[in-house]
C-alpha positions as CSV (number, residue, x, y, z in Angstrom):
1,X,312.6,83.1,44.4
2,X,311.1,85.8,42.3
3,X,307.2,86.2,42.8
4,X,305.4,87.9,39.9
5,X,302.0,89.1,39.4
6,X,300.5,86.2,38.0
7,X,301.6,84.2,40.8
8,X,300.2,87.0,43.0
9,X,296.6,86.8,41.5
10,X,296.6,82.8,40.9
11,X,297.4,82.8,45.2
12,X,294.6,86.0,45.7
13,X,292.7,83.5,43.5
14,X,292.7,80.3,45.1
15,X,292.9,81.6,48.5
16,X,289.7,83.8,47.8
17,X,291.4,87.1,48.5
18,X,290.0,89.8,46.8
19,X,293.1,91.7,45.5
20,X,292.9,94.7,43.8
21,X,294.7,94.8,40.4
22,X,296.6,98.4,40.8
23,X,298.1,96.5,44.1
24,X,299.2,93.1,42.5
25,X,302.6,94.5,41.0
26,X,303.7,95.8,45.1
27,X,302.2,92.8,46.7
28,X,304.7,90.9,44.6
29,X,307.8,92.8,45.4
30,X,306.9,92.2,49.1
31,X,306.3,88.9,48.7
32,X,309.5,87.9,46.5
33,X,311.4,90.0,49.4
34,X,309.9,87.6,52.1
35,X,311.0,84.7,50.3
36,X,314.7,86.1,49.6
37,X,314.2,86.8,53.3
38,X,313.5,82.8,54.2
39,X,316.3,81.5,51.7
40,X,318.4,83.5,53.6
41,X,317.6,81.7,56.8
42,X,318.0,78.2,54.7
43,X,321.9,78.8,54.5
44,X,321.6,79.3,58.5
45,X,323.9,75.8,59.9
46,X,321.7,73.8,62.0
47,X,323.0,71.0,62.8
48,X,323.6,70.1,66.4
49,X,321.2,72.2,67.2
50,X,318.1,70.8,69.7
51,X,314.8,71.7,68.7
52,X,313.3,74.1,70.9
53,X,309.9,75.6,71.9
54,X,310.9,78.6,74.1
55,X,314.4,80.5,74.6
56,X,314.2,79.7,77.9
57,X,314.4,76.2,79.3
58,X,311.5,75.7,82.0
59,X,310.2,71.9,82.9
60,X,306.1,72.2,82.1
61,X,304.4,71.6,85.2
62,X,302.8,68.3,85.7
63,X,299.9,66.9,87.1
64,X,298.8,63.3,88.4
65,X,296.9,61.8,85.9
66,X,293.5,60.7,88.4
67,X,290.3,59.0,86.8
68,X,287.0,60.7,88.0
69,X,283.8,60.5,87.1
70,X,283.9,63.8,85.2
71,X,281.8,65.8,87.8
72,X,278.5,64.5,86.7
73,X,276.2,65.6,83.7
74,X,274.8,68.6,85.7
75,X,278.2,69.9,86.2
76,X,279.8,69.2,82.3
77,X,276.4,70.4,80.3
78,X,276.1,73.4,82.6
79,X,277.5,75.5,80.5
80,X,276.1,74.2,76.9
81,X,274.6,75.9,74.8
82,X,271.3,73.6,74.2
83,X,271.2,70.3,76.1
84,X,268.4,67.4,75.3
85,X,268.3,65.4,78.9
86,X,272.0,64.3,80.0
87,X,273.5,65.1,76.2
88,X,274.7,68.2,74.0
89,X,272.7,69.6,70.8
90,X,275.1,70.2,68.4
91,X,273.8,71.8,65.0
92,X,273.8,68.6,62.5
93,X,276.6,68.7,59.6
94,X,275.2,65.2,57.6
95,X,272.4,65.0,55.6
């Protein structure tokens, strides 16, 4: 997949990326490289193969799952920021 410089500035453009216009014409050519890069790894046959989240296969260590009380409200707002009697103070984000 060819990228060209529109393409370039529409992307700089709606991600809100300033881009300057002398280096639109190379940011394409790296980016149409990339993608030949990832069609490449398209034609790569996967089936059979298990999905994986490290090269090597270690069990994750587990703990018992234990209700407490949560240490108390002294101990969980110690570290906040701002704290109005036993609750947080988060900046409000509704008008």
């Amino acid at each position: 997949m060819a990228i060209d410089a529109a393409t370039v500035r529409k992307v700089a453009r709606l991600a809100r990326i300033a881009q300057p216009e002398d280096g639109v014409e190379q940011l394409a050519k790296e980016l149409s490289g990339i993608m030949s890069w990832i069609e490449q790894l398209a034609e790569v046959d996967t089936d059979g193969v298990e999905p994986m989240t490290s090269a090597v296969h270690t069990p994750l260590p587990m703990r018992d799952d234990v209700v407490t009380e949560g240490g108390g409200p002294e101990v969980v707002l110690s570290n906040a920021p701002k704290r109005a009697g036993n609750f947080f103070v988060v900046p409000k984000v509704v008008e």
